[in-house]
MDTraj code that builds the backbone (N, CA, C; nanometers):
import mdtraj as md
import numpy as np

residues = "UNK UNK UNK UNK UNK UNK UNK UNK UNK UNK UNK UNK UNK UNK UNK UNK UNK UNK UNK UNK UNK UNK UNK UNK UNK UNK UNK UNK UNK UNK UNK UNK UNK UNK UNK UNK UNK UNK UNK UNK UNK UNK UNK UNK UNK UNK UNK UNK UNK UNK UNK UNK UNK UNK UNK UNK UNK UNK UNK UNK UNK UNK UNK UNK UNK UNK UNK UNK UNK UNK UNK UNK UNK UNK UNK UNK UNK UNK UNK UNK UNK UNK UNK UNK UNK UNK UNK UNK UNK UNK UNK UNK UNK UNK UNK UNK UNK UNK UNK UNK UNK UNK UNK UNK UNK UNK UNK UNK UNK UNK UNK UNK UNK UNK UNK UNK UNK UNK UNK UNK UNK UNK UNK UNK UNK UNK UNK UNK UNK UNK UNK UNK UNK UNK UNK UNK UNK UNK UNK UNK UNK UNK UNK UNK UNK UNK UNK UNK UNK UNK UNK UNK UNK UNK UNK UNK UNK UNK UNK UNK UNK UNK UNK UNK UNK UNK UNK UNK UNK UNK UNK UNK UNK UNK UNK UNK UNK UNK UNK UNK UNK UNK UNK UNK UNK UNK UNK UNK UNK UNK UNK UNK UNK UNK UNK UNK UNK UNK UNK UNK UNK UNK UNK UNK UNK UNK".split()
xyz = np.array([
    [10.7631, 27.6485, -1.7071],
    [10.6650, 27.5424, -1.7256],
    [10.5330, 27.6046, -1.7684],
    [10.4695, 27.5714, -1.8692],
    [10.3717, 27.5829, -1.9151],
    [10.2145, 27.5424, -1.8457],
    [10.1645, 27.6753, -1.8065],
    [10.0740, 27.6305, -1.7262],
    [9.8939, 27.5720, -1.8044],
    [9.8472, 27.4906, -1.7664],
    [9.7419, 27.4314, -1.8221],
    [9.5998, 27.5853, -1.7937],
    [9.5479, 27.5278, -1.8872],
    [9.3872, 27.6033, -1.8876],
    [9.2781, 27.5299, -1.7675],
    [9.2835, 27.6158, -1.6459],
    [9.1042, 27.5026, -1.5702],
    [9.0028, 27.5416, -1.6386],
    [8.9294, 27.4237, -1.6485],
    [8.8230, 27.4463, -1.7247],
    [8.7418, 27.4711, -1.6239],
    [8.5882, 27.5409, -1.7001],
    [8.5425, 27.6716, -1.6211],
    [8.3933, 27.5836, -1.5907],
    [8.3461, 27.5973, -1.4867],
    [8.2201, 27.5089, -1.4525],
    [8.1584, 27.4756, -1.5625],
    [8.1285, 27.5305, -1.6531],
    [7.9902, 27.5220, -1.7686],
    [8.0599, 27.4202, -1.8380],
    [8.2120, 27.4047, -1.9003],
    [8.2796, 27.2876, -1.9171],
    [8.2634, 27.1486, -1.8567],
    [8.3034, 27.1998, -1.7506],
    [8.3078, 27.0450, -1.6470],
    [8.1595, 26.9906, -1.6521],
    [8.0556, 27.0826, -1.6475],
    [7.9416, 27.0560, -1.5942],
    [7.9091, 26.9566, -1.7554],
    [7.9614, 27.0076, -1.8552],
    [7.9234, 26.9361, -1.9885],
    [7.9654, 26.8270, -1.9879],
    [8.0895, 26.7873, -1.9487],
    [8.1650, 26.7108, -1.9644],
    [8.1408, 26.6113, -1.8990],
    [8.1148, 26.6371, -1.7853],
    [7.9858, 26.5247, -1.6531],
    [7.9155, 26.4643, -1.7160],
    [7.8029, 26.5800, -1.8033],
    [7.6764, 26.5477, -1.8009],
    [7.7121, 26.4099, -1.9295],
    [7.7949, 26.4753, -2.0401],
    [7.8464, 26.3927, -2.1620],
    [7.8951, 26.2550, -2.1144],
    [7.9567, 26.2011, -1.9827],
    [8.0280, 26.1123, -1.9233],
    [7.8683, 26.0151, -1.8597],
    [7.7560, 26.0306, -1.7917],
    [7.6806, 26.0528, -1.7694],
    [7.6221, 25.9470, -1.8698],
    [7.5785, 26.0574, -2.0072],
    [7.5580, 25.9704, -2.1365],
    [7.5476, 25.8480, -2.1597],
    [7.7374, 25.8578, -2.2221],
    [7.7944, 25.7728, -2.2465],
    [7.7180, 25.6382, -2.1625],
    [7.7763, 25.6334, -2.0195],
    [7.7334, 25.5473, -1.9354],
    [7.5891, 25.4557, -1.9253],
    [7.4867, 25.5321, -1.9325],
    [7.3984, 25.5316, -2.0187],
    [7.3341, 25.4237, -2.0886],
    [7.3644, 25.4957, -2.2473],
    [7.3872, 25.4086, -2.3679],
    [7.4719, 25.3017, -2.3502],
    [7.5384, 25.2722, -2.2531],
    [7.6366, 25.1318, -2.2243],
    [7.4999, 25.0628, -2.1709],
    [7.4948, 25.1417, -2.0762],
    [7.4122, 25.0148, -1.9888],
    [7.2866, 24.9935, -2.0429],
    [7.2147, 25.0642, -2.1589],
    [7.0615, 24.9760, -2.2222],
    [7.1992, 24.8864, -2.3286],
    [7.3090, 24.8955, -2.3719],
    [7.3069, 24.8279, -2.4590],
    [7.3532, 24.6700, -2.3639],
    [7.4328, 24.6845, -2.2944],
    [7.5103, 24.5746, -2.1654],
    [7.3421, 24.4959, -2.1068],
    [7.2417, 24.5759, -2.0899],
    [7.1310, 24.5160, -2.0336],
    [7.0297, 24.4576, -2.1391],
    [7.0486, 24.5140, -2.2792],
    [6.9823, 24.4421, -2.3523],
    [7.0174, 24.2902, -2.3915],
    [7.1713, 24.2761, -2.3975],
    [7.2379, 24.1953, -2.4848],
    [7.1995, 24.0956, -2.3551],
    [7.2081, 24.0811, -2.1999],
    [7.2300, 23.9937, -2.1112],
    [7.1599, 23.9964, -2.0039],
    [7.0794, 24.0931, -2.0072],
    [6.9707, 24.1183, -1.8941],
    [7.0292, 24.1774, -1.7470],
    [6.9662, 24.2506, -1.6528],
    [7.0370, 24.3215, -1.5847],
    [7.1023, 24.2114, -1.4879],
    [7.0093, 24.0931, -1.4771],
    [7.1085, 23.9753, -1.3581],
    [7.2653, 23.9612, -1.4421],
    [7.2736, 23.9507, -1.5741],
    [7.4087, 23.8814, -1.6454],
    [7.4730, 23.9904, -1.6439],
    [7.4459, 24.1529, -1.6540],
    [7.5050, 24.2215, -1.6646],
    [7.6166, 24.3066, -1.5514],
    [7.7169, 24.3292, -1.5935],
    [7.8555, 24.3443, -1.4583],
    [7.8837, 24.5608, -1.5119],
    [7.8607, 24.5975, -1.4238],
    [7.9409, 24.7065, -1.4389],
    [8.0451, 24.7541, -1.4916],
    [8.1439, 24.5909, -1.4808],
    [8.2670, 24.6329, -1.5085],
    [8.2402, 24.6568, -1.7317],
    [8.1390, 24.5864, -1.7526],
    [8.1141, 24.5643, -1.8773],
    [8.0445, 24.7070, -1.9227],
    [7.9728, 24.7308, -1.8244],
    [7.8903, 24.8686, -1.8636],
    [8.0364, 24.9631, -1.8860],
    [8.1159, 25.0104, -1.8147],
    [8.2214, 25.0894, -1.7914],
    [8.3043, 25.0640, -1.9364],
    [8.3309, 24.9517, -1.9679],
    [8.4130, 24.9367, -2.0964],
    [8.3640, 24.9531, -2.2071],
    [8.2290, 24.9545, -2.2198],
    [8.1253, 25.0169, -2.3336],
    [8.1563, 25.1141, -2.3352],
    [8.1304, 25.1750, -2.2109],
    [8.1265, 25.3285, -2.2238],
    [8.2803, 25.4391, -2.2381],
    [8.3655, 25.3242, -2.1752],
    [8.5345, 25.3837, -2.2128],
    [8.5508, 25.4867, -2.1173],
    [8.4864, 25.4352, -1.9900],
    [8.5084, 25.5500, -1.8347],
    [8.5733, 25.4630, -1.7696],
    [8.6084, 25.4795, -1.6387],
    [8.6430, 25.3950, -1.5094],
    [8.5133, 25.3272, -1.4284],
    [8.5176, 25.2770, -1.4343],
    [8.3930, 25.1631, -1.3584],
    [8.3607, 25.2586, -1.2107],
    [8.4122, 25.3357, -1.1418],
    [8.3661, 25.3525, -1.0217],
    [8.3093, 25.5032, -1.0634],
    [8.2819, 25.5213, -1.1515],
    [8.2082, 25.6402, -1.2357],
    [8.1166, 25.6580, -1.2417],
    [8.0475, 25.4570, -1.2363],
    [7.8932, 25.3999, -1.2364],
    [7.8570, 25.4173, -1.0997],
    [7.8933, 25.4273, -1.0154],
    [7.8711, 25.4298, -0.8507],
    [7.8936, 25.5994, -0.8187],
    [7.9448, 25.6258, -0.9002],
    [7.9724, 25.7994, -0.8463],
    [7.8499, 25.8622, -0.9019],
    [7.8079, 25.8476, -1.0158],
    [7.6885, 25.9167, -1.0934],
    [7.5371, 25.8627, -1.0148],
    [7.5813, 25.7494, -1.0684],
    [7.4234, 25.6680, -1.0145],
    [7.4067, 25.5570, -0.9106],
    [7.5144, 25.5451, -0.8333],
    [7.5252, 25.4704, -0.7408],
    [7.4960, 25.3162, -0.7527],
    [7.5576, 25.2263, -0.8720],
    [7.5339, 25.1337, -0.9168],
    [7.4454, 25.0841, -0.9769],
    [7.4713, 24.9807, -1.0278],
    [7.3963, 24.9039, -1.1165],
    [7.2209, 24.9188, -1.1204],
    [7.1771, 24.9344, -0.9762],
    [7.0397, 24.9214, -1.0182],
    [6.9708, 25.0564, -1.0307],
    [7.0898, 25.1545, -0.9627],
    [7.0683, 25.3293, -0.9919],
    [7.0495, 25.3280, -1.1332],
    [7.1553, 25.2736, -1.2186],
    [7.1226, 25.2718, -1.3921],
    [6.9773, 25.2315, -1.4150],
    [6.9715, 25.1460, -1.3455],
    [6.8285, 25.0453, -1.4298],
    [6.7243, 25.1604, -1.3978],
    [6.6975, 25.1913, -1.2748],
    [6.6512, 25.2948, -1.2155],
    [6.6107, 25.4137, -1.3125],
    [6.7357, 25.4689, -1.3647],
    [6.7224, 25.6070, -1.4922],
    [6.6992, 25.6032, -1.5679],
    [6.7392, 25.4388, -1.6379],
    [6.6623, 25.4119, -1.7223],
    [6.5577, 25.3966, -1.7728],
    [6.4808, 25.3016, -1.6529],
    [6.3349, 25.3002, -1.6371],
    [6.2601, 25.4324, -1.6650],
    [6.2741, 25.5014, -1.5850],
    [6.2092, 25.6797, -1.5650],
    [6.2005, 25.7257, -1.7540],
    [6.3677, 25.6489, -1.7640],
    [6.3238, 25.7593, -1.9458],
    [6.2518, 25.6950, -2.0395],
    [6.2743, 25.5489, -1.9776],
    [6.1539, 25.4783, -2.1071],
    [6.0383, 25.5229, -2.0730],
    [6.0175, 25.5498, -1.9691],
    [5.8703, 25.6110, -1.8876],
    [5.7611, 25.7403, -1.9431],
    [5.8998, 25.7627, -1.9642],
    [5.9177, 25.9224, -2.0020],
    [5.8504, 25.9765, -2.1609],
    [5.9536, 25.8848, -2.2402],
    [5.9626, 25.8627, -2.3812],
    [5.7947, 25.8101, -2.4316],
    [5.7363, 25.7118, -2.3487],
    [5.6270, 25.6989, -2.4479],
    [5.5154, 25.7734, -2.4472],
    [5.5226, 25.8422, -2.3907],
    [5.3880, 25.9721, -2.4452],
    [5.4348, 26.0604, -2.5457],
    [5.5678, 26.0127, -2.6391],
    [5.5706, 26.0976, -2.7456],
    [5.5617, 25.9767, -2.8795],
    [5.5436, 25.8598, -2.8257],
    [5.5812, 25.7320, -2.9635],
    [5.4840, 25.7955, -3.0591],
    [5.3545, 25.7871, -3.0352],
    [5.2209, 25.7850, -3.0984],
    [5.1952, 25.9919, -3.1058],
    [5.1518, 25.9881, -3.2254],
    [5.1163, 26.1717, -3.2320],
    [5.0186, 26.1566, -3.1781],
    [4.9499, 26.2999, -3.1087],
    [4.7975, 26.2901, -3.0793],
    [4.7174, 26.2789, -3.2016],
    [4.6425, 26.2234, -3.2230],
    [4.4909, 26.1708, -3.3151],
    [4.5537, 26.1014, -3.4241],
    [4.6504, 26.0309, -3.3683],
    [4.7157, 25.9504, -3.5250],
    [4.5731, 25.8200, -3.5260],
    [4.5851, 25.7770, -3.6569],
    [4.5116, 25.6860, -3.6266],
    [4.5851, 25.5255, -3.6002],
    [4.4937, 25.4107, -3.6030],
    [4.5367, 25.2516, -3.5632],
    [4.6478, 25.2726, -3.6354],
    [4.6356, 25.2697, -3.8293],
    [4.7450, 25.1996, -3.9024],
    [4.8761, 25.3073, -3.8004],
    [4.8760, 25.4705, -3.8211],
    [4.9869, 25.5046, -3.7485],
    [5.0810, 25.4863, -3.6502],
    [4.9787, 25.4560, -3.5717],
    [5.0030, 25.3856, -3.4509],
    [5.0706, 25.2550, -3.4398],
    [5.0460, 25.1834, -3.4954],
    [5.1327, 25.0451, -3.5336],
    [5.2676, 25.0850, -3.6118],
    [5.2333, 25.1576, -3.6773],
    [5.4039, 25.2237, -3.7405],
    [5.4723, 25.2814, -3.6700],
    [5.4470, 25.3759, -3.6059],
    [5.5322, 25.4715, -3.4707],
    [5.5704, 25.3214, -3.4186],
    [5.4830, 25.2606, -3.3084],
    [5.4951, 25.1582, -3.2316],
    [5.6532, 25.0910, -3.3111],
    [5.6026, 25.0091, -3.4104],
    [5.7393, 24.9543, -3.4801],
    [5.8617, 24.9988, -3.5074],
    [5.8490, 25.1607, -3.5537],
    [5.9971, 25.2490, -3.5839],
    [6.0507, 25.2227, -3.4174],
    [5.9563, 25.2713, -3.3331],
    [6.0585, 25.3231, -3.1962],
    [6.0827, 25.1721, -3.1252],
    [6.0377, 25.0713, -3.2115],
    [6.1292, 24.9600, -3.1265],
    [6.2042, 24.8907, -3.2279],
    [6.2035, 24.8958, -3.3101],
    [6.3370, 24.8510, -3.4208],
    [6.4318, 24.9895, -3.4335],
    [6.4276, 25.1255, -3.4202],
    [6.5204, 25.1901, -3.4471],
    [6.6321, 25.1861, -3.2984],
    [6.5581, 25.0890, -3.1891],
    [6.6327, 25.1135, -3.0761],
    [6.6251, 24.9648, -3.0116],
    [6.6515, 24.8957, -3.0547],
    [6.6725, 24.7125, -3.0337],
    [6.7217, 24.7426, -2.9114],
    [6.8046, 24.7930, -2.8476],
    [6.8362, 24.7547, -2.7104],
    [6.7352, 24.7910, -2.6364],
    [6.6751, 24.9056, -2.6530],
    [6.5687, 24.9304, -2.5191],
    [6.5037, 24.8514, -2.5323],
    [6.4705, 24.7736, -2.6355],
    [6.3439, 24.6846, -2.6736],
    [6.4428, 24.5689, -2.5944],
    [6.4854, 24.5360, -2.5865],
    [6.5397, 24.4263, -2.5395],
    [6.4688, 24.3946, -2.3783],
    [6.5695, 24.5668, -2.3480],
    [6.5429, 24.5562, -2.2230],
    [6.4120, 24.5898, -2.1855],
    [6.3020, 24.6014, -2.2523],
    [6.1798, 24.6089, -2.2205],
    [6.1349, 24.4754, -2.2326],
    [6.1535, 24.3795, -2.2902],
    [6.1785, 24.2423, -2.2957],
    [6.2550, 24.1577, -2.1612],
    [6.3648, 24.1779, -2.1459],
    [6.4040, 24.1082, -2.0424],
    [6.3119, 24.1750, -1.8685],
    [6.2393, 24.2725, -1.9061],
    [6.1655, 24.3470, -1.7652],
    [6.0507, 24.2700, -1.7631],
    [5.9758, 24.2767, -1.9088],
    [5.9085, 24.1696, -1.8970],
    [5.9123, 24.0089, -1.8493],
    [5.9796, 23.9851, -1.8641],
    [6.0277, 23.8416, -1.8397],
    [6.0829, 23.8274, -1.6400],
    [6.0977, 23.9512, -1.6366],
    [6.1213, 23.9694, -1.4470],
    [6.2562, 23.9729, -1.4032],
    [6.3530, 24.0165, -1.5184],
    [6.4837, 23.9919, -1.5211],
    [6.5100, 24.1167, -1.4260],
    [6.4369, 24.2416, -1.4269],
    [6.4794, 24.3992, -1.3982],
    [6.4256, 24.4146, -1.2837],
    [6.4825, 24.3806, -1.1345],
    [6.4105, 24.4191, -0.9952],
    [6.4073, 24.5137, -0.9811],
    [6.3365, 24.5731, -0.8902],
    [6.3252, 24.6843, -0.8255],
    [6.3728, 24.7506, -0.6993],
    [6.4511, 24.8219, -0.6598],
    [6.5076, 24.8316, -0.5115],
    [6.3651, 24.8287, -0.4557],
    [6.3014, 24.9340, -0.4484],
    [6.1964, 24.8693, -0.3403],
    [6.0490, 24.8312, -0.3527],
    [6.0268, 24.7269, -0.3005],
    [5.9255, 24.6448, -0.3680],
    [5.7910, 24.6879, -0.3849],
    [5.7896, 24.8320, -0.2946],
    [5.6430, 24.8897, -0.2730],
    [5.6862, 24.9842, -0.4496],
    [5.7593, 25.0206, -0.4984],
    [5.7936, 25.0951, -0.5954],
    [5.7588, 24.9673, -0.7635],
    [5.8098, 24.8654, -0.6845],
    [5.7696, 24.7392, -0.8078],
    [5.5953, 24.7050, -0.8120],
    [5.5103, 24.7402, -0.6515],
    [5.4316, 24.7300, -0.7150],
    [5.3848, 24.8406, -0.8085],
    [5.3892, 24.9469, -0.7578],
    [5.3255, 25.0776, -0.7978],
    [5.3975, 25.0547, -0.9443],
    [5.4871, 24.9875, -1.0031],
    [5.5288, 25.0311, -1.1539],
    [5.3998, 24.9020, -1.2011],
    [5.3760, 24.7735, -1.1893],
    [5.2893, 24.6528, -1.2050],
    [5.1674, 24.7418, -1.2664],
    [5.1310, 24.8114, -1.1406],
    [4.9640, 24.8566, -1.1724],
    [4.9980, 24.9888, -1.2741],
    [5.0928, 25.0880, -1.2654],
    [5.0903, 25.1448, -1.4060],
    [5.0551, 25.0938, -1.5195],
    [5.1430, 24.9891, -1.5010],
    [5.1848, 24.8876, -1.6301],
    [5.0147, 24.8204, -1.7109],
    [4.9546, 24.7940, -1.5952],
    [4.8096, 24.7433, -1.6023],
    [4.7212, 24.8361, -1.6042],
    [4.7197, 25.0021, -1.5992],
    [4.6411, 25.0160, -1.6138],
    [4.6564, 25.1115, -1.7695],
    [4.8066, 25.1482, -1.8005],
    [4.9000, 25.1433, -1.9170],
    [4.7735, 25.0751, -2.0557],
    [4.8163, 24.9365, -1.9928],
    [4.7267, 24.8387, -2.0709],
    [4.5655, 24.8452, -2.1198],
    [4.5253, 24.8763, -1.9896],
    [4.4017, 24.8759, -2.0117],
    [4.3161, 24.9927, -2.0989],
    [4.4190, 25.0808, -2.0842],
    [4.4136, 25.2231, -2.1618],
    [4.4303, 25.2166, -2.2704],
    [4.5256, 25.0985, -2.3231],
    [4.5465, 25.0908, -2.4726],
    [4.4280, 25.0148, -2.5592],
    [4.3923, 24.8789, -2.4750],
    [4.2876, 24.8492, -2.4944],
    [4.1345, 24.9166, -2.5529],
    [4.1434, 24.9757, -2.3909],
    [4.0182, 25.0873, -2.4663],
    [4.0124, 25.1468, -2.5607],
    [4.1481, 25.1893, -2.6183],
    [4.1839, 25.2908, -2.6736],
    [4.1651, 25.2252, -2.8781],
    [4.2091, 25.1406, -2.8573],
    [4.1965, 25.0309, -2.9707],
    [4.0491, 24.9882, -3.0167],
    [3.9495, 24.9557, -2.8742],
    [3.8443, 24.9756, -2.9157],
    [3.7412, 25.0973, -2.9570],
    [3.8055, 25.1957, -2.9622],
    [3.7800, 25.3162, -3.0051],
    [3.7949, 25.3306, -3.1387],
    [3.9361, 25.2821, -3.1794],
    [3.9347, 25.2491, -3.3497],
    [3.8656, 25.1688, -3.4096],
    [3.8388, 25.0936, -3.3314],
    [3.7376, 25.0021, -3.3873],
    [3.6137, 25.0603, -3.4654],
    [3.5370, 25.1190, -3.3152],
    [3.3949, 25.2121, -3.3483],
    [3.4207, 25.2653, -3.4828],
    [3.5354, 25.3412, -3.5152],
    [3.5654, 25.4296, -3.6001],
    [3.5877, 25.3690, -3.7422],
    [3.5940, 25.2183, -3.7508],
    [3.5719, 25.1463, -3.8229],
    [3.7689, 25.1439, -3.8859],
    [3.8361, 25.1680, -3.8082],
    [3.9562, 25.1365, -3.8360],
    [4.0385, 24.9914, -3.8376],
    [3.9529, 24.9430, -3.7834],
    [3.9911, 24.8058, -3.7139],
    [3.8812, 24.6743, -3.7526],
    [3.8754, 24.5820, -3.8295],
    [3.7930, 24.4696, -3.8836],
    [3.7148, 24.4682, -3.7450],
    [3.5887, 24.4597, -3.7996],
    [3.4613, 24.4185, -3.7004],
    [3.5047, 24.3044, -3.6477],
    [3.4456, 24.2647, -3.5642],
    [3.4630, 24.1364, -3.4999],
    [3.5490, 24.0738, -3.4239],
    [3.6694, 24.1740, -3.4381],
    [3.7912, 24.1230, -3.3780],
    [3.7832, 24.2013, -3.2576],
    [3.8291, 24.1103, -3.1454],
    [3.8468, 24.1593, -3.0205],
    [3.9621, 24.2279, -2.9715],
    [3.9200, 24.3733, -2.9570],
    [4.0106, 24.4424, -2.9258],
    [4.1394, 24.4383, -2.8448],
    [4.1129, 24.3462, -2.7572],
    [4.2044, 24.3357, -2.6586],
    [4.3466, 24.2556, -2.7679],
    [4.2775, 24.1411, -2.8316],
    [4.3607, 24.0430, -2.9179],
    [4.4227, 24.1104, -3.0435],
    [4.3465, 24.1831, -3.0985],
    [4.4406, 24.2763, -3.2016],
    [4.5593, 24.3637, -3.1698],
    [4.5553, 24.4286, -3.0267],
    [4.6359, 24.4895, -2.9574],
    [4.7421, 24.3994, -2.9054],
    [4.7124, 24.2574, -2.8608],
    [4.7778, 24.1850, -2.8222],
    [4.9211, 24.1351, -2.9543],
    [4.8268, 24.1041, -3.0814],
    [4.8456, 24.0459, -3.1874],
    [5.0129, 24.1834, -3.2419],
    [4.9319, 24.2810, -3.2154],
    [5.0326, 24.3937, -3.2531],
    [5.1718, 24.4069, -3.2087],
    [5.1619, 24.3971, -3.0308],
    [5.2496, 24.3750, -2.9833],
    [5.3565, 24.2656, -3.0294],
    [5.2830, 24.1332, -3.0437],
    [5.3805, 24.0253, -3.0783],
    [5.4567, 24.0540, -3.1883],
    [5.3645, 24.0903, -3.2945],
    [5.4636, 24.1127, -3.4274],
    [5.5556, 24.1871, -3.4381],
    [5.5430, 24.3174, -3.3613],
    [5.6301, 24.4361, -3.3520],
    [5.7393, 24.3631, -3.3045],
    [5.7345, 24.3232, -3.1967],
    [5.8543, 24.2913, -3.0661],
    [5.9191, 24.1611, -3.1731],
    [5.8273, 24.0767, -3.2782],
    [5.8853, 23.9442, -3.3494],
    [6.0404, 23.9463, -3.3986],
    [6.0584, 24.0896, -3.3917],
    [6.2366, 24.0990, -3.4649],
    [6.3277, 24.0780, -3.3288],
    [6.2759, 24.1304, -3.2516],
    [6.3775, 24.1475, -3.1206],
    [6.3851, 24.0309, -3.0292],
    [6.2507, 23.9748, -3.0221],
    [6.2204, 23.8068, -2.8982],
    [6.2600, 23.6619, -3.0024],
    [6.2093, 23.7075, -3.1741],
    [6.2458, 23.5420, -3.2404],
    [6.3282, 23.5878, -3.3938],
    [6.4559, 23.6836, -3.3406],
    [6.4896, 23.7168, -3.4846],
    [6.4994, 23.5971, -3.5632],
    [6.5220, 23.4659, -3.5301],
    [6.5781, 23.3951, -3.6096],
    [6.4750, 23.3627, -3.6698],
    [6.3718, 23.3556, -3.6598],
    [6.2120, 23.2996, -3.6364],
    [6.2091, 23.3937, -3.7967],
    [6.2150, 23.5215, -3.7356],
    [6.1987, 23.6199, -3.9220],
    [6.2475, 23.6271, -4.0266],
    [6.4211, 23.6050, -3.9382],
    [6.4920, 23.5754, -4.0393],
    [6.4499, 23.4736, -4.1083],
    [6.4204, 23.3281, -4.0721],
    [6.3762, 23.2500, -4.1950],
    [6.3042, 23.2326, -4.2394],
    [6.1554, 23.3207, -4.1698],
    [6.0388, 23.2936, -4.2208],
    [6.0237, 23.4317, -4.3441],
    [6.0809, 23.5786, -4.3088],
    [6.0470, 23.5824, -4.4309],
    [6.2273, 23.6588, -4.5058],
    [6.3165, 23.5835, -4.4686],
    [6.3894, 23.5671, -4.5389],
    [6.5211, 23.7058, -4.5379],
    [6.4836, 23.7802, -4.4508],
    [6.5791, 23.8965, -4.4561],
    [6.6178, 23.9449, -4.3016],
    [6.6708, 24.0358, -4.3238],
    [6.7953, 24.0568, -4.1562],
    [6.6534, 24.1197, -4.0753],
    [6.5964, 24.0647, -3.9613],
    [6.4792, 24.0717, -3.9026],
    [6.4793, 24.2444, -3.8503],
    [6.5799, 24.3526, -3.8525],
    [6.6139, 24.4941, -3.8114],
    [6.5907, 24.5322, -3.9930],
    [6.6038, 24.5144, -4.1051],
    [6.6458, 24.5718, -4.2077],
    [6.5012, 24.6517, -4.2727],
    [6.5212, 24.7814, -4.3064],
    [6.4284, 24.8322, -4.3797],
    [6.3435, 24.7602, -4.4540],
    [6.3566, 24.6618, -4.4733],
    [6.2539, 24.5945, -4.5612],
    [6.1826, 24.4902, -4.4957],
    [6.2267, 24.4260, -4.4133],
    [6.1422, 24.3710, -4.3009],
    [6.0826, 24.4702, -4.2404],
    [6.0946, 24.5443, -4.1750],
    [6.0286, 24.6716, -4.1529],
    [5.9276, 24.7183, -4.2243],
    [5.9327, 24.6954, -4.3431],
    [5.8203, 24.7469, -4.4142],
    [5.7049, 24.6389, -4.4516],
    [5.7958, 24.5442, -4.4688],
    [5.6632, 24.3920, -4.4440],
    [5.6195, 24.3748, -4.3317],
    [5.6666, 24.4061, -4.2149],
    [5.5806, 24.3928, -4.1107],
    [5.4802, 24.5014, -4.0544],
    [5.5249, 24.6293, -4.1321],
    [5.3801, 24.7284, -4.1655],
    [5.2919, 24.6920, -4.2060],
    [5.2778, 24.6635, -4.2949],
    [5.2146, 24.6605, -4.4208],
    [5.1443, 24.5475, -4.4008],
    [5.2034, 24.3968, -4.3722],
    [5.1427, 24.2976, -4.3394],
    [5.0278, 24.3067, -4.2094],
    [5.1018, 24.3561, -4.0525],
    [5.0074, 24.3695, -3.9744],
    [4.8785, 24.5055, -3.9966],
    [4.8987, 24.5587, -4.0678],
    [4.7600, 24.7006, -4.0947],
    [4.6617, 24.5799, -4.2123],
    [4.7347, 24.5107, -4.2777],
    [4.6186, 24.4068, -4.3305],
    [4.5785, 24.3254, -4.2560],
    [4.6482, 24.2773, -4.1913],
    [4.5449, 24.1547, -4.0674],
    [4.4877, 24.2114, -3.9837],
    [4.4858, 24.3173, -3.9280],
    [4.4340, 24.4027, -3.8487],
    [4.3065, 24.4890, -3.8924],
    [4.3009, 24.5685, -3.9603],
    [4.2149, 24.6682, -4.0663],
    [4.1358, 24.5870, -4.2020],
    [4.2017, 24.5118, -4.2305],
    [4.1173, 24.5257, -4.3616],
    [4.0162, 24.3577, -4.3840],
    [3.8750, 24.4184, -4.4121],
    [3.8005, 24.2767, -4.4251],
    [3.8232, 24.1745, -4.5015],
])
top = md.Topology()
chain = top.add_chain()
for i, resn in enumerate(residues, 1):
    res = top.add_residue(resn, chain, resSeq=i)
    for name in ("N", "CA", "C"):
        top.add_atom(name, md.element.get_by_symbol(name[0]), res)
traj = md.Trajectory(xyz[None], top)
């Protein structure tokens, strides 16, 4: 009888980590499409083409995912924006990293909306006031372009920032809304590029 090869820790350990992944990328895509209340494990698991008790072995269920997830979106945006890019850049980064990844955007969408609890509630507040002071940072930060004359006089910083947000997120919260208003697949390179191009003119230019 032909004896098999054990694979040697640095294997297994890949092979985890690769399983891990997978799991993952199931669950922003399972949580984008239905929000984490609609979403079932057993659905995350068949995305991912593991055994469902895989999700409980790695991350100890469903809200362990939401959990890791959270941390990497957390994680991820202190690289969206380069340091000293300016406004127009900034609105472009902003747009690539949420149309090249519709599900996280989703699920940054359905968190918004209060769909994504928190195991513990002293941890939900402490993410709230990030979140607010997140905000308030961007704010400032917008009125800084302003000074710099990047940004049309007169407009209130807070509302241009606001204004930005909506349009960006407009493919992911009202695709249908883009689709007919300006006529093409609300994800497609070319919507993409009208909604550059369009918001750095309502924004920037007198």
């Amino acid at each position: 009888m032909a004896s098999s090869k054990e694979a040697r820790p640095d294997e297994r350990g890949q092979a985890a980590e690769g399983t891990r992944e997978r799991i993952l990328a199931a669950a922003v895509a399972e949580f984008g499409a239905k929000g984490y209340s609609g979403a079932r494990t057993a659905g995350i698991a068949a995305r991912a083409g593991v055994n469902q008790q895989l999700i409980s072995y790695y991350f100890g269920g469903k809200q362990g995912l939401l959990d890791e997830l959270r941390r990497r979106w957390r994680d991820s945006q202190a690289t969206i924006v380069p340091a000293g890019a300016s406004f127009a850049e900034s609105l472009g980064a902003h747009l690539d990293a949420t149309l090249d990844q519709p599900d996280w955007a989703r699920l940054v969408v359905w968190q918004a909306l209060g769909d994504c609890p928190f195991a513990d509630a002293e941890e939900g507040r402490r993410q709230a006031e990030r979140q607010r002071e997140a905000m308030a940072a961007a704010v400032a930060k917008t009125g800084r372009h302003q000074e710099d004359g990047e940004i049309r006089a007169g407009l209130d910083p807070a509302f241009a920032l606001l204004a930005a947000y909506a349009i960006i997120f407009a493919p992911i919260t009202m695709p249908q809304f883009v689709r007919d208003i300006l006529g093409g697949d609300p994800l497609s390179p070319e919507t993409r590029t009208v909604l550059r191009t369009q918001l750095v003119k309502l924004l920037t230019e007198e």
